[in-house]
Structures are given as structure tokens and as C-alpha cells.
C-alpha positions as CSV (number, residue, x, y, z in Angstrom):
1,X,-0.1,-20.6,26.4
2,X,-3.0,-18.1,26.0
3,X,-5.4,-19.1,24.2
4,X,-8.0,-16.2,23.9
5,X,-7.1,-12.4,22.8
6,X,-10.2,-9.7,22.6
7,X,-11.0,-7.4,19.4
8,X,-9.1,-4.7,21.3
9,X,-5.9,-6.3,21.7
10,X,-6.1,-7.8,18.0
11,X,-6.4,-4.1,16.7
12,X,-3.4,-2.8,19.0
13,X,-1.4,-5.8,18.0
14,X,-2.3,-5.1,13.9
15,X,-1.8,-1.5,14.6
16,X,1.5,-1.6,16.2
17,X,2.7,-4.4,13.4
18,X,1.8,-1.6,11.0
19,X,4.0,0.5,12.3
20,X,0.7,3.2,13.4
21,X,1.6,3.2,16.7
22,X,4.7,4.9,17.1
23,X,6.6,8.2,15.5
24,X,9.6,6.8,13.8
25,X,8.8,2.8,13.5
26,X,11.5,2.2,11.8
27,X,13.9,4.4,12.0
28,X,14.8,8.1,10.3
29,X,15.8,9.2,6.6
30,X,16.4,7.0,3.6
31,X,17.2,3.8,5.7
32,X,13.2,4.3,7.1
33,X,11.9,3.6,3.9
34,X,13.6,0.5,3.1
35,X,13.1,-1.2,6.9
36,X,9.1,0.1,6.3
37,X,9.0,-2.0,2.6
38,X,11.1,-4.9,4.4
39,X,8.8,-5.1,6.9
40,X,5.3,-4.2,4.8
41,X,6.4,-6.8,2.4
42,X,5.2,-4.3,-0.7
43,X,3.9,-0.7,-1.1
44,X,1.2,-0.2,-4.0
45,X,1.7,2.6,-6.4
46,X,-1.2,4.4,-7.7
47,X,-1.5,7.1,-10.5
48,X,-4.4,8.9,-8.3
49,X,-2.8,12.8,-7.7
50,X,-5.9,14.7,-5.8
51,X,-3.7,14.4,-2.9
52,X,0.0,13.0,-2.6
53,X,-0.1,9.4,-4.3
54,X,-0.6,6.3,-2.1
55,X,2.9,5.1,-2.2
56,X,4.4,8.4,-0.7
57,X,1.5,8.5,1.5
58,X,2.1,5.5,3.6
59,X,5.4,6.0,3.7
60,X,5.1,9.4,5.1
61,X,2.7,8.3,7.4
62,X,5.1,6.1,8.8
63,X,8.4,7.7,8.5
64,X,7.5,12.0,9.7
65,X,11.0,13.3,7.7
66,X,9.7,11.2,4.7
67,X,10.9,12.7,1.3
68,X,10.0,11.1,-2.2
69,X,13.1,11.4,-3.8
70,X,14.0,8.3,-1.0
71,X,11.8,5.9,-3.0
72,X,13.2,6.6,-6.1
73,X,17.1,6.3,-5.2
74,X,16.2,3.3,-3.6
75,X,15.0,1.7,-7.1
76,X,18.4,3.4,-8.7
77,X,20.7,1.6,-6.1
78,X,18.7,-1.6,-6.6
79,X,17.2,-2.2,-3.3
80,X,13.4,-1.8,-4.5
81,X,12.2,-3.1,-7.7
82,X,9.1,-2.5,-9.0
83,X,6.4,-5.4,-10.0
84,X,2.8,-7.2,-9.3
85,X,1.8,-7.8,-5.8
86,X,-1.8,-7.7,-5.9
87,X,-1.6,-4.5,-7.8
88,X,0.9,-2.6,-9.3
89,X,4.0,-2.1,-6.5
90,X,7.1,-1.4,-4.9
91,X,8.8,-4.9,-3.5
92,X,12.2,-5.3,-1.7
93,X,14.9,-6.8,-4.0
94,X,15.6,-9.0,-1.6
95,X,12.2,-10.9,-1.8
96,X,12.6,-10.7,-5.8
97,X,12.7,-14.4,-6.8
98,X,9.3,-14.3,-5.3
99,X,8.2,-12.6,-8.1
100,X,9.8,-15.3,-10.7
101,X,6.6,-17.7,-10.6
102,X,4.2,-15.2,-11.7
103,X,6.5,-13.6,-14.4
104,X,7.3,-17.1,-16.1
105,X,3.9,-18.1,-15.9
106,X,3.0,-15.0,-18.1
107,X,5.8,-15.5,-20.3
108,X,4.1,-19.4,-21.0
109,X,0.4,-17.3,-21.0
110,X,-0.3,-16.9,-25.0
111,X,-3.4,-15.5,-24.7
112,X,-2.4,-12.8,-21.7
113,X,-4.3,-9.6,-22.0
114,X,-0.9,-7.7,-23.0
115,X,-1.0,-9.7,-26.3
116,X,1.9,-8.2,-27.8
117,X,3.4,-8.6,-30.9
118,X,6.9,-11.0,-30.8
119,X,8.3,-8.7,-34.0
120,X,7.9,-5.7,-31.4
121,X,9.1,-7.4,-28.6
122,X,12.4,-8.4,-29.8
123,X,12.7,-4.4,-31.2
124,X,12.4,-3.5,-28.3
125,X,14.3,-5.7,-26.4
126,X,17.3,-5.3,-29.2
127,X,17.2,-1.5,-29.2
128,X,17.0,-1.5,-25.4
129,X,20.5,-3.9,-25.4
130,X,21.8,-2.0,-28.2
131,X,21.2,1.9,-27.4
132,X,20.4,1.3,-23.0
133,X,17.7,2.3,-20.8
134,X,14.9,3.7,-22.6
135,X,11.2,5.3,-21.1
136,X,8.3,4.5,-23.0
137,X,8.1,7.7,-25.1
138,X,11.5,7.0,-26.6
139,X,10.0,4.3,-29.2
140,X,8.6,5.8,-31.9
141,X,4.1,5.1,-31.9
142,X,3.2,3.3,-35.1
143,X,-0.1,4.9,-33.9
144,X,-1.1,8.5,-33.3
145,X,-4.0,7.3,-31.5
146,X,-4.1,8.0,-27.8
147,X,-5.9,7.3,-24.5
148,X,-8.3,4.3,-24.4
149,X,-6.8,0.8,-23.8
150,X,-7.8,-0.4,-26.9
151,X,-5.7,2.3,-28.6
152,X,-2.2,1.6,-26.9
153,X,0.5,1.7,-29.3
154,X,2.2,-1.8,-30.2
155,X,5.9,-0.9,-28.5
156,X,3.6,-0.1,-25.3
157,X,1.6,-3.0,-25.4
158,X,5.4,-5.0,-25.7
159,X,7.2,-3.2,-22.9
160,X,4.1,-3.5,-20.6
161,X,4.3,-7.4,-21.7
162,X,8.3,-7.5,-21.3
163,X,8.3,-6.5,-18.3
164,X,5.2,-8.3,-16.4
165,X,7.1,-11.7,-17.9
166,X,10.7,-10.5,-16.4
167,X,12.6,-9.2,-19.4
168,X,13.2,-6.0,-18.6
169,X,12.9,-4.0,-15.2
170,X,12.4,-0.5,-14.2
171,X,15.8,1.4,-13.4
172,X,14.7,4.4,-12.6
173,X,11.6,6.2,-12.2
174,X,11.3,10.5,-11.8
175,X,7.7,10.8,-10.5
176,X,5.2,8.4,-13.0
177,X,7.7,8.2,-15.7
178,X,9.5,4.6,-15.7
179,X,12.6,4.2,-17.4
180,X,13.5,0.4,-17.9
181,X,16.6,-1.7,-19.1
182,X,17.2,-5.4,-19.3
183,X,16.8,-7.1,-16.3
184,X,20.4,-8.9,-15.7
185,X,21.5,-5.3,-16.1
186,X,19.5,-4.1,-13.5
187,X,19.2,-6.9,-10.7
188,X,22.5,-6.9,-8.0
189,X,25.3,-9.7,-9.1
190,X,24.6,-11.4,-5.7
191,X,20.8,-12.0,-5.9
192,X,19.5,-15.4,-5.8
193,X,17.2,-16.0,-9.1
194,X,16.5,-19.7,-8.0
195,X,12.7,-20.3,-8.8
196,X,10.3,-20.9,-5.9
197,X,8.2,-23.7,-5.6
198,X,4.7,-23.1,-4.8
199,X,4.8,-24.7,-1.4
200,X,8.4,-22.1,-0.9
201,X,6.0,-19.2,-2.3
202,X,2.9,-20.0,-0.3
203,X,5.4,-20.4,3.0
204,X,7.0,-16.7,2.1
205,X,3.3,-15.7,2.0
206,X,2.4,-16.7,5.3
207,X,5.2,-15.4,6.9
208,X,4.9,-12.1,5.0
209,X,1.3,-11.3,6.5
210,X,1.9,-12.4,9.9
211,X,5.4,-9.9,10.2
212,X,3.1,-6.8,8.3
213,X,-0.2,-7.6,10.4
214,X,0.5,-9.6,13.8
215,X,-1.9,-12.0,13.0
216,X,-3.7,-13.4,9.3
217,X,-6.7,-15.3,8.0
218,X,-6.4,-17.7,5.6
219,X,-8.8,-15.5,3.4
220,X,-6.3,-12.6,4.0
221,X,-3.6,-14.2,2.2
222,X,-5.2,-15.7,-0.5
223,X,-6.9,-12.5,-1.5
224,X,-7.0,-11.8,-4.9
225,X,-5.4,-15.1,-6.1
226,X,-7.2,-17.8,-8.0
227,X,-7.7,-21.7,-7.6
228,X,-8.5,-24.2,-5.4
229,X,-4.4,-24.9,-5.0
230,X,-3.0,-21.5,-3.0
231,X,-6.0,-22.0,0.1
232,X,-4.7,-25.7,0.0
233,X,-0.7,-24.5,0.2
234,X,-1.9,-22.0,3.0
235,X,-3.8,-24.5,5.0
236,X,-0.8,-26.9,4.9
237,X,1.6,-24.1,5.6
238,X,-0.5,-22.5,8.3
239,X,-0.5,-26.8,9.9
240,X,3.2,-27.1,9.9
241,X,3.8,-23.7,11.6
242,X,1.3,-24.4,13.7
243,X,2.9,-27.8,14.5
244,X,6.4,-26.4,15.2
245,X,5.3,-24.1,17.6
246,X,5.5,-20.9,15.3
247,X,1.8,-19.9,15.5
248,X,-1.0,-19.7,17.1
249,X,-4.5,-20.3,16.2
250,X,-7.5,-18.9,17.5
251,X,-10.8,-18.4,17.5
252,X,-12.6,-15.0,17.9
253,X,-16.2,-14.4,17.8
254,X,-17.7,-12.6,14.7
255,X,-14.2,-13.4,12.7
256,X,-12.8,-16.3,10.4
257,X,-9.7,-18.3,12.5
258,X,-6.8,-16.0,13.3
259,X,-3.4,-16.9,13.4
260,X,-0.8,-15.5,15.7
261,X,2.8,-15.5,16.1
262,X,3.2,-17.2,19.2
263,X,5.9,-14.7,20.5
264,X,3.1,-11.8,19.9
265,X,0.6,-13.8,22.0
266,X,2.9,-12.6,25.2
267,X,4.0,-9.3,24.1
268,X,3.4,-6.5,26.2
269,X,1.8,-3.7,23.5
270,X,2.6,-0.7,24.2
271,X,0.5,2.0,26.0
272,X,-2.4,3.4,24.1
273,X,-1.6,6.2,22.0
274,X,-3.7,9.6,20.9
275,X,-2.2,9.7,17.5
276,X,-4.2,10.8,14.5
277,X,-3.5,9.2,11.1
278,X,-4.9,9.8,7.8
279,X,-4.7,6.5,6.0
280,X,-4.2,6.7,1.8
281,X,-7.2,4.5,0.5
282,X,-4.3,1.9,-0.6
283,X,-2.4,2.1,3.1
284,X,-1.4,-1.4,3.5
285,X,-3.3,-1.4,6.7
286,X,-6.6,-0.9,5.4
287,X,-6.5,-2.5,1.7
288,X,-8.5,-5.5,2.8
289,X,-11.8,-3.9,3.7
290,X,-13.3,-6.8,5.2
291,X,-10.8,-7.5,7.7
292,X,-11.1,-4.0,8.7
293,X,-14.8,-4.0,8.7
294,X,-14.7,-7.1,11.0
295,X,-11.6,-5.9,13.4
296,X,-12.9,-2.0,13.9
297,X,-15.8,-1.9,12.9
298,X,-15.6,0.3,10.0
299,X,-16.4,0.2,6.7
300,X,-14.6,2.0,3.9
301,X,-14.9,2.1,0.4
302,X,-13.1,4.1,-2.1
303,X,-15.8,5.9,-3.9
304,X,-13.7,7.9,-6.8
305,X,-15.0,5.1,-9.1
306,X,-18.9,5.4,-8.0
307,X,-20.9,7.5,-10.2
308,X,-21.3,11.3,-8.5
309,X,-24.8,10.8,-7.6
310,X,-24.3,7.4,-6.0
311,X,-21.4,8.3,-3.3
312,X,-22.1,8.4,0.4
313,X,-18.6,10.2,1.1
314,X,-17.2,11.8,-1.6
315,X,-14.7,11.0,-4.3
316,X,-11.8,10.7,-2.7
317,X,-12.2,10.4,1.0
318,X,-9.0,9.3,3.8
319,X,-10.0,7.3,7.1
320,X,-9.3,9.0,9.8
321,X,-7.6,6.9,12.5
322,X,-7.3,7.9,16.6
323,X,-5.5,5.7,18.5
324,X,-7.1,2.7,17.9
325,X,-10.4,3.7,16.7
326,X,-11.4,5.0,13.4
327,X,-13.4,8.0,14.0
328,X,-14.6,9.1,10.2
329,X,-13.0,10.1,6.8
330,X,-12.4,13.1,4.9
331,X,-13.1,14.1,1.5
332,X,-10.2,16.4,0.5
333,X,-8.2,17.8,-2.4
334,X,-5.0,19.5,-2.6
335,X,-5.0,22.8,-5.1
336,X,-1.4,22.7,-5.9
337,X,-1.5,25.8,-7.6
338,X,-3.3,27.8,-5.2
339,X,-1.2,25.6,-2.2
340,X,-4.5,25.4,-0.2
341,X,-5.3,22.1,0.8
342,X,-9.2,21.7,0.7
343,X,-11.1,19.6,3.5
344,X,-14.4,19.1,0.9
345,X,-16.8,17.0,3.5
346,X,-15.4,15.8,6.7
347,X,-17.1,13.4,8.5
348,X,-17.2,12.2,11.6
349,X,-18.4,8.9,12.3
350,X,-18.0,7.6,15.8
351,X,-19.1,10.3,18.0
352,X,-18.7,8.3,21.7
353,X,-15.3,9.8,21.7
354,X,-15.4,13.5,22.9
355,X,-14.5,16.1,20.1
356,X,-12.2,17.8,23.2
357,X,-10.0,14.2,22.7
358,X,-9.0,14.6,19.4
359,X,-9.8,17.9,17.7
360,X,-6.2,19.3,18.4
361,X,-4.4,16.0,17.4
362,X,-6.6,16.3,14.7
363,X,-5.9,20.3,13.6
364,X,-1.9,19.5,14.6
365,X,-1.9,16.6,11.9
366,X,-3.8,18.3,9.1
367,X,-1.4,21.1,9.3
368,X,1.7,18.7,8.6
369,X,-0.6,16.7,6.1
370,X,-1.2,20.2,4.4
371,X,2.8,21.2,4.1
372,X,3.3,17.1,2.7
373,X,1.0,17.6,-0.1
374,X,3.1,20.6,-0.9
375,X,0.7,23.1,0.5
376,X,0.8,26.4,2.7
377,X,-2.5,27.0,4.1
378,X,-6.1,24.9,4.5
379,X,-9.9,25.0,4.6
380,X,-12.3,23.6,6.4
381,X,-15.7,23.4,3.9
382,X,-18.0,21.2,5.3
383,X,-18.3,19.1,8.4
384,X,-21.0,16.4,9.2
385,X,-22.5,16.4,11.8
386,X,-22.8,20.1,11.6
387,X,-22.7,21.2,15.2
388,X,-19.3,20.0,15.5
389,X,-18.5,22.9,12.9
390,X,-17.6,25.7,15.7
391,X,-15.5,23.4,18.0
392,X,-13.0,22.1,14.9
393,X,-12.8,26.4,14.0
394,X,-11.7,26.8,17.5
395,X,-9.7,24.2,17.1
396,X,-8.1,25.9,14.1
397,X,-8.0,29.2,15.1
398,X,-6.4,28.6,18.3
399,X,-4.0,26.7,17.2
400,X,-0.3,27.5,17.5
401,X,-1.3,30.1,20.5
């Protein structure tokens, strides 16, 4: 039984887990995108638009023929349903009575932020049983007001509430507009709707982070969730699997206790790789910072909500991944109109890896990043440090020759 694994064979075991290591991970076409979710356990959504949004993103960085109409006839033939993970996401129906603890604990939650009014809720949910799916916009506002939180209209205020609490689902969704409908309309006739327990949802957590990372921490999973109760259900699930053989745990300098699947502790990873990657801020491999800090040695923080004058990066900058090293990040926009894609401030980081490694990985990937976000041609504005400016042009220019 092995008992010790370095830094370096924890990040190609997280990477490969990921599905970063290889060009089709899990397969081609439609069928990619559900295997990738399966296997991720969730995919966030985010309304961010400066480039393609995070949940096409990691998909497509994943799955190279990715297209985003997938995702959304995947939530109309009810194999994805949208709901909470940690944030807003996409989860496969097949997990969905995972969800059911946290929807009928907001039902029971009077004083829940989406404090909507019952009168409203029950029009809704009538007219919605009456008259079908609806979209937000359909109800008519009792308020002209717009914008701020505080100024939601009541009917949004009760659809948000219905549908964090169960009663209604999204059924289709064309871009960011959500269309919902009641939920025993929209869930399959054969899914199973039996209730967790919180030892049954702790256990699905566990086993959901060690399929989508190789390996967990005990402050991995409980990220983001409150009480003394859930590190108490990990710890106990982490001692059974541990006593059946199922895990692993060990100890690595300069990191919390890992655990292992024991049939990953004598897998043979695969050769290492000269990919480049540009990782959405919300990639699933990368959304808990510390663990990367601590793993690679990077840290990365999303600066679009840091005042202008206060950023390091830039406002909306992508890690840049080779093999299994990350080597900077990129400030960048795509100017849909114009169909140039705009590297603002690229940075790179880790310069013990020769520019002549990675600059045409790295000019071969922007291009395909560039036609993704819808875009025909890109710019190279600014690159720190500077004297690596004429090597990436060369780079650029002789690319395709």
C-alpha cells in the first residue's frame, strides 16, 4: 500500500480527474456534456459575458466540438436540472433528490432572504398550472421599478422563492432567459424523490469530490456550508471509507490530510502533456483557491469585483494552465461586434519554463479560444514582462506557416 504521493503526482492525479489532461475526456458531441456534468458533479452558471460564460467555458474546455445549444437540450430532455450547489448551477437529474434537503429546508425557512409574499406565490403557482410554462417577464410587475435588489417586483421575488424551495423547475432555458413549469411536470416519471438523510447526503458528498478531484480535504467539502454538524458527517464518512478499504489517507507537507481513492494510489497517470488551457474563473478545477494555492502554487483571485485602482491583474483575467503548471493569466475581452478578441494584459508568471515550450501551444489555443467566443481575429495589447513581447509576435505571426 503506498503510503506517500509528492505535490507533483497529487496535481497530475487532480488534473487528469478533471478531465485537463486529455482531448476528448469524455467522449464527443452532446453525450460529452452529460458524462463531463456526471462526472464534475455540477457546472456553475454565471451571468459574467466579457468572454463566453463560465458554464460554456468549462465545458468547451473539456469537450473541443463543444456547442451551447448541448446544455440547453439537455435541460429540455430532462437530463440536467438547474439548482444550488454552492452557487447557482447545472446538476445531473440523476443526483436530484440530493438537492431535496436544502429545498425543503427553505420551504420551512420564514425569514429566507426571498421573503415572498404567499398571495403571489400561489398566483403564480395557479397561473403556471393553469396557462403552463411561463418566463419571468410573462407576469405582469405590480412595480415599474427596476434594477437594484431591493426593487424586484413581488412575482420575481415568488418565482425566485418557488423555485429555490422545489415548486417549480426550469424547463427550458435560451441563453439567460429561464422558462419554468411545476416541477412533477418537469422531473422524469422514474426518478427517485426519496429524501436524503444527512449522513446519505454527506456520504454523496464525499464521493462526489473524490470522482471530480482524485483526492479531497475535509475543508474542500465542507466549503461554503455552515455548522459544526456537516465537518462531523464528513469526518465519520471519511472513517468508514477509510475502514472498508475505499480511501486512503495521507499526509503531505504544507497541506491539510488528503484523501485518496485507494485504486488511484496505483494508477499509472498518464504521460505528461504540453497542453495549454485557459481556465474560466468558475472552472470547477480552480473554484477553491486555496487548494490551488497550496497544490500549484498559484494564487488567483477574480478581480472584476475589486475597485479599478486596487487590481493587480485586471478585471477579468483566465489562468493560464501548461501541462501541469500554471504559467500566468490573461486579462481579456471579446468585442463581439467588432469579432476581435482582445488580450488586454497578459501575464506571465512562472518564467523557469522556456517561452520556446509553450508559446505555440499557447498562440494554437488562443486562436480556437478566439473562434469559441464567436470571434474572427485577435490582439495582443500588453504583455508583462515586456521582453517577452517580440517572441509571442513571432509566435503569432508565424503561425499557420
Amino acid at each position: 500500500m503506498k503510503e506517500y504521493l509528492s505535490i507533483s503526482q497529487l496535481r497530475s492525479l487532480t488534473l487528469e480527474s478533471q478531465g485537463l489532461t486529455k482531448t476528448f475526456p469524455f467522449g464527443t458531441g452532446k453525450g460529452a456534456v452529460l458524462n463531463a456534468l456526471e462526472h464534475l458533479g455540477y457546472l456553475q452558471i454565471d451571468t459574467l459575458a466579457v468572454v463566453e460564460r463560465a458554464h460554456h467555458h468549462t465545458l468547451w474546455t473539456r469537450n473541443p466540438d463543444y456547442k451551447a445549444e448541448y446544455l440547453d437540450e439537455l435541460v429540455k430532455e430532462r437530463k440536467v436540472f438547474e439548482y444550488w450547489f454552492h452557487a447557482a448551477s447545472y446538476l445531473p437529474m440523476k443526483d436530484f433528490r440530493y438537492a431535496l434537503p436544502q429545498m425543503s429546508a427553505i420551504k420551512r425557512d420564514a425569514s429566507h432572504y426571498y421573503n415572498a409574499d404567499p398571495k403571489v406565490m400561489k398566483y403564480v403557482m395557479d397561473t403556471i398550472r393553469a396557462e403552463g410554462s411561463k418566463k419571468a417577464r410573462d407576469f405582469q410587475s405590480e412595480s415599474k421599478k427596476t434594477g437594484e435588489w431591493g426593487s424586484w417586483n413581488p412575482t420575481k421575488i415568488a418565482i425566485e422563492r418557488l423555485f429555490l424551495q422545489g415548486d417549480i423547475m426550469i424547463c427550458e432555458r435560451n441563453g439567460m432567459q429561464k422558462t419554468y413549469n411545476i416541477t412533477e411536470r418537469v422531473l422524469p416519471k422514474d426518478i427517485d424523490l426519496t429524501e436524503p438523510d444527512s449522513m446519505e447526503f454527506t456520504e454523496y458528498l464525499v464521493k462526489t469530490y473524490l470522482r471530480a478531484y482524485g483526492f479531497t480535504t475535509v475543508k474542500q467539502i465542507t466549503h461554503l456550508k455552515k455548522g459544526e454538524k456537516i465537518r462531523k458527517d464528513v469526518n465519520e464518512v471519511l472513517k468508514v471509507m477509510l475502514e472498508e478499504g475505499l480511501i486512503q489517507k495521507m499526509n503531505i507537507e504544507g497541506m491539510p490530510s488528503v484523501f485518496i481513492q485507494s485504486h488511484l494510489t496505483k494508477k499509472v497517470l498518464s504521460k505528461k502533456h504540453s497542453h495549454i488551457r485557459f481556465l474560466s474563473p468558475f472552472d470547477n478545477s480552480i473554484i477553491h483557491r486555496d487548494r490551488i494555492e497550496q497544490l500549484f502554487n498559484f494564487e488567483y483571485r477574480l478581480e472584476c469585483y475589486t475597485p479599478k485602482e486596487k487590481r493587480r491583474y485586471g478585471y477579468f483575467c483566465l489562468p493560464i494552465l501548461f501541462g501541469d503548471t500554471f504559467i500566468g493569466r490573461m486579462d481579456c475581452k471579446a468585442h463581439r461586434k467588432e469579432k476581435r478578441f482582445e488580450i488586454i494584459h497578459l501575464h506571465i508568471e512562472n518564467q523557469n519554463i522556456a517561452i520556446e515550450l509553450w508559446a505555440q501551444p499557447f498562440v494554437e489555443e488562443l486562436k480556437r479560444f478566439t473562434s469559441f467566443n464567436g470571434c474572427k481575429s485577435f490582439i495582443l495589447t500588453k504583455v508583462s514582462p515586456q521582453k517577452l513581447t517580440d517572441t509571442l509576435k513571432h509566435a503569432i505571426k508565424n503561425h499557420g506557416k
